[in-house]
DSSP file (Angstrom, degrees, kcal/mol; ACC not computed):
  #  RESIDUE AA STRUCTURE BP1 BP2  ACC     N-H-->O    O-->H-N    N-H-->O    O-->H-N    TCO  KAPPA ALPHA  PHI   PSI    X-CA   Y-CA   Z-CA
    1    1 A X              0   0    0      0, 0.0    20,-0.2     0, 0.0    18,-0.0   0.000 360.0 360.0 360.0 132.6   61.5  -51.6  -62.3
    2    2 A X        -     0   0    0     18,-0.9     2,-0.4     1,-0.0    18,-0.3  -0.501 360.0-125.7 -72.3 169.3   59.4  -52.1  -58.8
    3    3 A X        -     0   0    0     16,-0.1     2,-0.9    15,-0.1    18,-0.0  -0.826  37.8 -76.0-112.9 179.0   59.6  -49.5  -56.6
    4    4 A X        -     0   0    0     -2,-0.4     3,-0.2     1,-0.1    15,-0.2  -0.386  47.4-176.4 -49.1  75.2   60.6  -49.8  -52.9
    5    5 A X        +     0   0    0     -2,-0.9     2,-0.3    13,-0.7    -1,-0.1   0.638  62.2   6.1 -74.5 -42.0   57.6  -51.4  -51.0
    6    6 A X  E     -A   17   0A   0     11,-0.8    11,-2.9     2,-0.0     2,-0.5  -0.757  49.5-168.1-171.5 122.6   58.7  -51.5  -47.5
    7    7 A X  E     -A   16   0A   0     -2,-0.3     2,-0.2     9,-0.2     9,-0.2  -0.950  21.7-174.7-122.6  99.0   61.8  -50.2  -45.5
    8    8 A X  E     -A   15   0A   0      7,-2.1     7,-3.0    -2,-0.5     2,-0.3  -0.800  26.7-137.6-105.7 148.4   62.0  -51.7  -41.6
    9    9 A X  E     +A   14   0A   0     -2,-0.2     2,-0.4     5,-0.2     5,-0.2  -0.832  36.8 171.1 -92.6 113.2   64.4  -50.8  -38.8
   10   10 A X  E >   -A   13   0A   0      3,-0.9     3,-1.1    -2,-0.3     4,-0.0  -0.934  66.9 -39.0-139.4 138.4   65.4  -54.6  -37.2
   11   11 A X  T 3  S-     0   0    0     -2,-0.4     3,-0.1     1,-0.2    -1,-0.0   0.828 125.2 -40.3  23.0  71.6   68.2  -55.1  -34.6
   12   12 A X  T 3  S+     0   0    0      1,-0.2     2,-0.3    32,-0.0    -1,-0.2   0.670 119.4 104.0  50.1  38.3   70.6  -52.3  -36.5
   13   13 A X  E <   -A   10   0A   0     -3,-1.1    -3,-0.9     2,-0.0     2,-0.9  -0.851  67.0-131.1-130.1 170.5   69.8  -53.4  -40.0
   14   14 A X  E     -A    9   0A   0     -2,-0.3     2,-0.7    -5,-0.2    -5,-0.2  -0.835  15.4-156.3-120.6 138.0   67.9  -52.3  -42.3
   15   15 A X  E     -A    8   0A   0     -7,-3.0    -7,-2.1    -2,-0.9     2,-0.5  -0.944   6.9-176.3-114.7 116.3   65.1  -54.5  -44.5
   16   16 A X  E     -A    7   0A   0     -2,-0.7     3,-0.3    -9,-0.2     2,-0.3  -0.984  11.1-164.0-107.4 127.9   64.1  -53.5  -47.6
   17   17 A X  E     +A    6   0A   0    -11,-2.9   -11,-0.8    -2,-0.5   -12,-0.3  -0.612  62.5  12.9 -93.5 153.4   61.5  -55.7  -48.8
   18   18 A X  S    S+     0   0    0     -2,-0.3   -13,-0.7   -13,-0.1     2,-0.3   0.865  79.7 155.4  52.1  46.3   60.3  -56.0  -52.5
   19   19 A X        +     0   0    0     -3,-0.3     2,-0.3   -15,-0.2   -16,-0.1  -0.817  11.5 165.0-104.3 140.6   63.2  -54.1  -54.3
   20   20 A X        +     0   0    0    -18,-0.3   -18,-0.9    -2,-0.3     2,-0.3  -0.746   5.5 176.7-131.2 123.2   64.3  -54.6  -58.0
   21   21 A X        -     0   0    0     -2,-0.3     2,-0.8   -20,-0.2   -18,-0.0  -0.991  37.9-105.1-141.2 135.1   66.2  -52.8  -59.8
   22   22 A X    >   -     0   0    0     -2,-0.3     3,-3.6     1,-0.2     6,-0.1  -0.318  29.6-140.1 -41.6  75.6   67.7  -52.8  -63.3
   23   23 A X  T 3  S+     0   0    0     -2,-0.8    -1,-0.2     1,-0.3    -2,-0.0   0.417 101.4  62.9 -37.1 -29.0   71.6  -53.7  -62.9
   24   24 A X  T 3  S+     0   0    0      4,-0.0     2,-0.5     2,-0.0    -1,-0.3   0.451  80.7 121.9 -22.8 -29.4   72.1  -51.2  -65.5
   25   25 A X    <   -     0   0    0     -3,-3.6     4,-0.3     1,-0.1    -4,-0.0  -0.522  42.1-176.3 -37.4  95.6   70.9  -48.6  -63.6
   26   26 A X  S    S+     0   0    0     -2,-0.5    -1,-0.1     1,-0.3    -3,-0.0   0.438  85.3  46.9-107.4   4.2   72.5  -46.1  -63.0
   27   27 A X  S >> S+     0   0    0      2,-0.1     3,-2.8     1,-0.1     4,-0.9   0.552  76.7 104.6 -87.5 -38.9   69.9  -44.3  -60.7
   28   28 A X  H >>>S+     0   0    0      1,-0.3     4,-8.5     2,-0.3     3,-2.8   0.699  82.3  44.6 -14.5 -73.4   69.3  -47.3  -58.7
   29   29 A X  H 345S+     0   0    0      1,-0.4    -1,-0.3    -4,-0.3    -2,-0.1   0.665 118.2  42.7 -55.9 -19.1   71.6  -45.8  -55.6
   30   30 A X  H <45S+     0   0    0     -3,-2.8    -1,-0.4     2,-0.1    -2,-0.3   0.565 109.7  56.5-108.9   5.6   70.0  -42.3  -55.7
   31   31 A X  H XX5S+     0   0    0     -3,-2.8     4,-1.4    -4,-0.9     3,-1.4   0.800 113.8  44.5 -85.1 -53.9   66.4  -43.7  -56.2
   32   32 A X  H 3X5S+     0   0    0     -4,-8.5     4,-2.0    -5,-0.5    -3,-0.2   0.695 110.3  48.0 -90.5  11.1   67.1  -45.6  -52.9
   33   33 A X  H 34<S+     0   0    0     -5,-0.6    -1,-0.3     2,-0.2    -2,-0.1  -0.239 110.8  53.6-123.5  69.2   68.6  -43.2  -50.8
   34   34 A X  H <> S+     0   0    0     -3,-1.4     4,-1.1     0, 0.0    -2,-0.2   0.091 105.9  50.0 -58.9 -46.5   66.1  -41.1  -51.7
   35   35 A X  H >X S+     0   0    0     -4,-1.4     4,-1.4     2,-0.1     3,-0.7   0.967 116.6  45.9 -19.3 -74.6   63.4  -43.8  -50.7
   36   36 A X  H >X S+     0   0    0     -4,-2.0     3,-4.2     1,-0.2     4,-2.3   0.877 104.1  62.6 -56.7 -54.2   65.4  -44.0  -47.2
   37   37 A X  H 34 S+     0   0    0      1,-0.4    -1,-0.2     2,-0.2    -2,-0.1   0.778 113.7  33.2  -6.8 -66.8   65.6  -40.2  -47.0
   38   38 A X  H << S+     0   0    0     -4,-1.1    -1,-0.4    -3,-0.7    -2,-0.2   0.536 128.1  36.6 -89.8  -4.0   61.8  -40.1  -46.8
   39   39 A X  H << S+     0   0    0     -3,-4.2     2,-0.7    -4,-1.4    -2,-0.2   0.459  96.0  74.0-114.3  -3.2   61.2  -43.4  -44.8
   40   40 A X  S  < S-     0   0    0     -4,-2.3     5,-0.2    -5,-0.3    -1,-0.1  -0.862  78.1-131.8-115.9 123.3   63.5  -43.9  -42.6
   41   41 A X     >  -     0   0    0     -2,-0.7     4,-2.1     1,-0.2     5,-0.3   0.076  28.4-111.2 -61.3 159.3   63.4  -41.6  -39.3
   42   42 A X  H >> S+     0   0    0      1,-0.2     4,-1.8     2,-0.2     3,-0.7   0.973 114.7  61.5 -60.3 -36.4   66.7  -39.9  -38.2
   43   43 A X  H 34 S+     0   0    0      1,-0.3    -1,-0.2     2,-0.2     5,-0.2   0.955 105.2  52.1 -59.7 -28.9   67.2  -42.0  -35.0
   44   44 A X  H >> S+     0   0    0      1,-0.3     4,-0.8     2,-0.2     3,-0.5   0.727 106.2  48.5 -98.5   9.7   67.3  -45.0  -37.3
   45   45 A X  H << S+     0   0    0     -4,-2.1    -1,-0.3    -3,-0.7    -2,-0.2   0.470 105.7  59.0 -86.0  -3.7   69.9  -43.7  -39.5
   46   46 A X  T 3< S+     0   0    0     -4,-1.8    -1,-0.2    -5,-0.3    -2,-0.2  -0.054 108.2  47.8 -90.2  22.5   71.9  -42.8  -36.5
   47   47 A X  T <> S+     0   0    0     -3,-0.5     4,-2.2     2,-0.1     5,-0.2   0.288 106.9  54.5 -82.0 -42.3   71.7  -46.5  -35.6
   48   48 A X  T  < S+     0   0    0     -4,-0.8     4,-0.2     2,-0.2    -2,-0.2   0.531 114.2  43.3 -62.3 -12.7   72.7  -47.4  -39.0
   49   49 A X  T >4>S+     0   0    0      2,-0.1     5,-1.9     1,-0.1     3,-0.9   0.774 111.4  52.5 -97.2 -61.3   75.9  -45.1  -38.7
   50   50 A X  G >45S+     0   0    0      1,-0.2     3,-0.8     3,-0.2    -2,-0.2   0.700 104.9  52.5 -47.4 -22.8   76.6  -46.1  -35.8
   51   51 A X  G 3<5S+     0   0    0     -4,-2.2     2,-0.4     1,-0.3    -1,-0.2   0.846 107.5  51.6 -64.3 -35.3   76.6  -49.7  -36.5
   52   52 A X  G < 5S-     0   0    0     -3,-0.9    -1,-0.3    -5,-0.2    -2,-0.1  -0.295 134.3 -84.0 -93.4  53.7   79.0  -49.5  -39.5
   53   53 A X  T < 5S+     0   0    0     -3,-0.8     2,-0.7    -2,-0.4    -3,-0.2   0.299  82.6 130.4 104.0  -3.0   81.4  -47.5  -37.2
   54   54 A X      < -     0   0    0     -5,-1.9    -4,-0.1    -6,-0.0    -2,-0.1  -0.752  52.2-125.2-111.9 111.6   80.5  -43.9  -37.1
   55   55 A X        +     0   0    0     -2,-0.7    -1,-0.0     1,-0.1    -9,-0.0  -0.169  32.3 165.0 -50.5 124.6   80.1  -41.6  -34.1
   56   56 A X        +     0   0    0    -10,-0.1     3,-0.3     3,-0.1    -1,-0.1  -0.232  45.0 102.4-116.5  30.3   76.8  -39.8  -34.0
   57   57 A X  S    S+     0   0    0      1,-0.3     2,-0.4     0, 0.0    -2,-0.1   0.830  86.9  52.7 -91.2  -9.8   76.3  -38.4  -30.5
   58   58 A X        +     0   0    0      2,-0.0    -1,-0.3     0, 0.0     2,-0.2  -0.644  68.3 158.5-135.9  95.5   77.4  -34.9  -32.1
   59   59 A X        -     0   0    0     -2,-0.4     2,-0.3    -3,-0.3    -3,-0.1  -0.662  29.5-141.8-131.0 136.3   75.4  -33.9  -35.0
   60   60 A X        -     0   0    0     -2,-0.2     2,-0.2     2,-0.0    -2,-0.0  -0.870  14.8-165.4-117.3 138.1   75.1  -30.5  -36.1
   61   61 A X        -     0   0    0     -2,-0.3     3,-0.3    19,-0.0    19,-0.0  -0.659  36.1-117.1-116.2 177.1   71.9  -29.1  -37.6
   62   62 A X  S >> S+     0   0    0      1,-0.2     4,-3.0    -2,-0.2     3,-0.6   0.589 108.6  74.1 -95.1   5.5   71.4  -26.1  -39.3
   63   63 A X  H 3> S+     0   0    0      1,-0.3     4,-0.8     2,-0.2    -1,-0.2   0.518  81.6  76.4 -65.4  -4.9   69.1  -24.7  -36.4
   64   64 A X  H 34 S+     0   0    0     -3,-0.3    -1,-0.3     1,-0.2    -2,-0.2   0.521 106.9  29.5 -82.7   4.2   72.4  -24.3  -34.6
   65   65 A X  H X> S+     0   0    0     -3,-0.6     3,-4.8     4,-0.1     4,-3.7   0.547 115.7  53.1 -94.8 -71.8   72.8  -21.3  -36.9
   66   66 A X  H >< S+     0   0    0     -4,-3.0     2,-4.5     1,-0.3     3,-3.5   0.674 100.3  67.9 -48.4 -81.8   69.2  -19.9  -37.7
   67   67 A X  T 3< S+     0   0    0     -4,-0.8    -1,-0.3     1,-0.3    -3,-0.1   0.248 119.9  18.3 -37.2  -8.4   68.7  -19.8  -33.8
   68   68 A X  T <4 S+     0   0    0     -3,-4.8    -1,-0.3    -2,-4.5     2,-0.3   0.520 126.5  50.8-109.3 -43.7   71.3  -17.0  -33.8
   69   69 A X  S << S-     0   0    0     -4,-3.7     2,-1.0    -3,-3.5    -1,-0.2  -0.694  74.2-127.6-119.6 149.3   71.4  -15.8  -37.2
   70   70 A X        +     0   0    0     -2,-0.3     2,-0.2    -3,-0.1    -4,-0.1  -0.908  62.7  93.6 -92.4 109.5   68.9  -14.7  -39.5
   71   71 A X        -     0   0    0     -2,-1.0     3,-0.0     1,-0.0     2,-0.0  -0.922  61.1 -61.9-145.4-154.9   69.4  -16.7  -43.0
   72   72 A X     >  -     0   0    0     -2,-0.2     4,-1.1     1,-0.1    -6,-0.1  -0.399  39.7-110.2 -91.0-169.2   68.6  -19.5  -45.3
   73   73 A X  H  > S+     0   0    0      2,-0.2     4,-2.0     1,-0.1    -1,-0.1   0.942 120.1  52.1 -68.0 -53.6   69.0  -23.1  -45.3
   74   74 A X  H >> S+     0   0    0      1,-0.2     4,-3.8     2,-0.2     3,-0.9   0.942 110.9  45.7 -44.6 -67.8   71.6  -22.9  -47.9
   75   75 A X  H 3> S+     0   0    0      1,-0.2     4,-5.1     2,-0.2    -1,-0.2   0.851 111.1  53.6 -30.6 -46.4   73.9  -20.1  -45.9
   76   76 A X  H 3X S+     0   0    0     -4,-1.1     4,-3.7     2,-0.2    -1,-0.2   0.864 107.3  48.9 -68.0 -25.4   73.6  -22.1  -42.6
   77   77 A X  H <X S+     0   0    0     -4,-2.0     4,-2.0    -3,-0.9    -2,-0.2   0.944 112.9  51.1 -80.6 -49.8   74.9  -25.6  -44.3
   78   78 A X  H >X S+     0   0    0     -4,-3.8     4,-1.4     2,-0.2     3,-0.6   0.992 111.9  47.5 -63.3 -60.4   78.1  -23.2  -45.8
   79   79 A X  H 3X S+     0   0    0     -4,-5.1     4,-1.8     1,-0.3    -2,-0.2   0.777 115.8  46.6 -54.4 -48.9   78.7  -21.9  -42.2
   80   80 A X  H 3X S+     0   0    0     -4,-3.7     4,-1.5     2,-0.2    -1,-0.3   0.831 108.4  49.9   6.0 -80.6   78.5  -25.4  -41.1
   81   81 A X  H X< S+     0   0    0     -4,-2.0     3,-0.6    -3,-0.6     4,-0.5   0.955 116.6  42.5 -59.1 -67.3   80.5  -26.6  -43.5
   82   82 A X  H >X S+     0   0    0     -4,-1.4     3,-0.9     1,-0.2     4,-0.7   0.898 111.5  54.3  -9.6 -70.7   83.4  -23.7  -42.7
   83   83 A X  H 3< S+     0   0    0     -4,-1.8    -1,-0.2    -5,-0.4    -2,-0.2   0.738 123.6  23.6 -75.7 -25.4   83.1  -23.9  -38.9
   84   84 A X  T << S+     0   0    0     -4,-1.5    -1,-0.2    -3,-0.6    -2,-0.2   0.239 110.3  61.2-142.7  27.5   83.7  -27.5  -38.7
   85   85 A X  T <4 S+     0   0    0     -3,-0.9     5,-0.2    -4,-0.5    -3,-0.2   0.506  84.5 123.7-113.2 -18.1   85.8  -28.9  -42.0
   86   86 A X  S  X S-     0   0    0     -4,-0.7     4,-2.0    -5,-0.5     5,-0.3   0.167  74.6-127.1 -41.2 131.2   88.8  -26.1  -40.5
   87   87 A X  H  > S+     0   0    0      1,-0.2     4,-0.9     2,-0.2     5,-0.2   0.698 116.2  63.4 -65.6 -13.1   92.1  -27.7  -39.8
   88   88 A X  H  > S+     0   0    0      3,-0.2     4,-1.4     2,-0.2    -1,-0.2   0.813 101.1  56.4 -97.0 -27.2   91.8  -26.1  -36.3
   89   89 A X  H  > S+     0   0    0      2,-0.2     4,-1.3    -3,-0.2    -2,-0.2   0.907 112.4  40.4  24.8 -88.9   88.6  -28.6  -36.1
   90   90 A X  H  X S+     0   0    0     -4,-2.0     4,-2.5    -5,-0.2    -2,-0.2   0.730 107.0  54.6 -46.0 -45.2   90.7  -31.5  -36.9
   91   91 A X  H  < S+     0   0    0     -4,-0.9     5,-0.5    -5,-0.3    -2,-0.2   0.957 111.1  52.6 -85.0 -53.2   93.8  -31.0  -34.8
   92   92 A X  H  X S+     0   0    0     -4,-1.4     4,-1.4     1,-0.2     5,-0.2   0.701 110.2  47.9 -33.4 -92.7   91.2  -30.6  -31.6
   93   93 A X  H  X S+     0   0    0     -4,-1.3     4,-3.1     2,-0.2     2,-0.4   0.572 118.3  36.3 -21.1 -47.0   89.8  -33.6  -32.3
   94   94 A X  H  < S+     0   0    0     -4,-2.5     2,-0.7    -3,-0.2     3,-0.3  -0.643 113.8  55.0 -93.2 172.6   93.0  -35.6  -32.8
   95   95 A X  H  > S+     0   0    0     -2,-0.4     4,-1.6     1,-0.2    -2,-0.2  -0.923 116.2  41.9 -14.5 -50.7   94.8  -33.9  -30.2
   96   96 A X  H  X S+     0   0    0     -4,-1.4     4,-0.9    -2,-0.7     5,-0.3   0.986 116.3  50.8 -43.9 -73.1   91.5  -35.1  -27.7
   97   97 A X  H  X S+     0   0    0     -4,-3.1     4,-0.8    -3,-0.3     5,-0.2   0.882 111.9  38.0 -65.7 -38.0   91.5  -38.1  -29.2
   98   98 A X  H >> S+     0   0    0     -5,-0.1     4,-2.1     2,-0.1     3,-2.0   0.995 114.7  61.9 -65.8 -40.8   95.4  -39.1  -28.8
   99   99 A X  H >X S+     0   0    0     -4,-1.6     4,-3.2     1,-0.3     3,-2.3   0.890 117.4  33.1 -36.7 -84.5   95.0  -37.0  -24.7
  100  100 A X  H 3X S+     0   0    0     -4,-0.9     4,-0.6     1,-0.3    -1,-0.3   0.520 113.0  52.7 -43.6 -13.4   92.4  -39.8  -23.9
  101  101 A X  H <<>S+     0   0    0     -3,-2.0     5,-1.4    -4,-0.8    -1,-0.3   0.494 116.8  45.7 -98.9  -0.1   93.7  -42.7  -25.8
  102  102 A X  H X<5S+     0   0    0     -3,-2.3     3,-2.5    -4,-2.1    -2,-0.2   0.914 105.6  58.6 -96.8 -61.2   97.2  -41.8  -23.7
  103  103 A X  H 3<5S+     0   0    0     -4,-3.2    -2,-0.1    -5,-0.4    -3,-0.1   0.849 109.6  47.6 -34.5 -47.0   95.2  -41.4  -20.3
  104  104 A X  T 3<5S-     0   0    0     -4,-0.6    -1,-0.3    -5,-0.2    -2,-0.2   0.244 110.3-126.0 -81.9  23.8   94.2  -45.1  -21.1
  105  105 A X  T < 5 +     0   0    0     -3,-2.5     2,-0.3     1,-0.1    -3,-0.2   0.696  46.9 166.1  57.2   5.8   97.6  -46.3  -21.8
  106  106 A X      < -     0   0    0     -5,-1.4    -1,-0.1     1,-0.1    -5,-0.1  -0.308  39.6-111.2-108.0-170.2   96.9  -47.6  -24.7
  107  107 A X        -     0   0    0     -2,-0.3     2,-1.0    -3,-0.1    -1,-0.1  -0.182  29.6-126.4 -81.6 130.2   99.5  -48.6  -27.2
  108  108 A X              0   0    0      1,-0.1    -1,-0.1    -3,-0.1   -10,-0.0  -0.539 360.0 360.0-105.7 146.8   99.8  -46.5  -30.5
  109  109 A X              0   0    0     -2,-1.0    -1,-0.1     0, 0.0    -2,-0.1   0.605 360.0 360.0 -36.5 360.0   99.7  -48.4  -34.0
């Protein structure tokens, strides 16, 4: 199997050049998002979410913890994970999201 040669950013796609991998493989998908992991900067995977559909203007890191709280990486990801997987989380968010999509009139599905 080659391994990943070269990983470019171009108008909100991503080029990987020189790839092959063994259709049998059943690493294939964690070899190459491990590759991107380590080649590709965060701004261009926040172009790459956003293209396929997904809002990224409010991303939570796990300095938004340590910067208060003294702990590890591991701890900060569970408080994370807590604070913002909550059904009171969710119901904001769709409660916001119907307020505004009602402000604009528009029509629900």
């Amino acid at each position: 199997m080659k391994n990943l040669r070269e990983v470019s950013f171009d108008n909100g796609n991503v080029v990987i050049k020189q790839i092959t991998f063994n259709p049998t493989s059943e690493t294939a998908k964690q070899e190459v998002l491990e590759y991107a992991k380590e080649n590709l900067s965060i701004d261009d995977a926040k172009k790459i979410l956003e293209k396929n559909g997904y809002f990224v203007a409010n991303l939570w890191h796990i300095d938004d913890v340590t910067i208060n709280y003294k702990c590890d990486e591991d701890t900060a990801q569970d408080i994370l994970y807590k604070s913002l997987k909550g059904g009171h989380v969710f119901k904001a968010v769709w409660d916001s999201i119907d307020y505004f999509a009602e402000d604009l009139n528009l029509e629900r599905r």
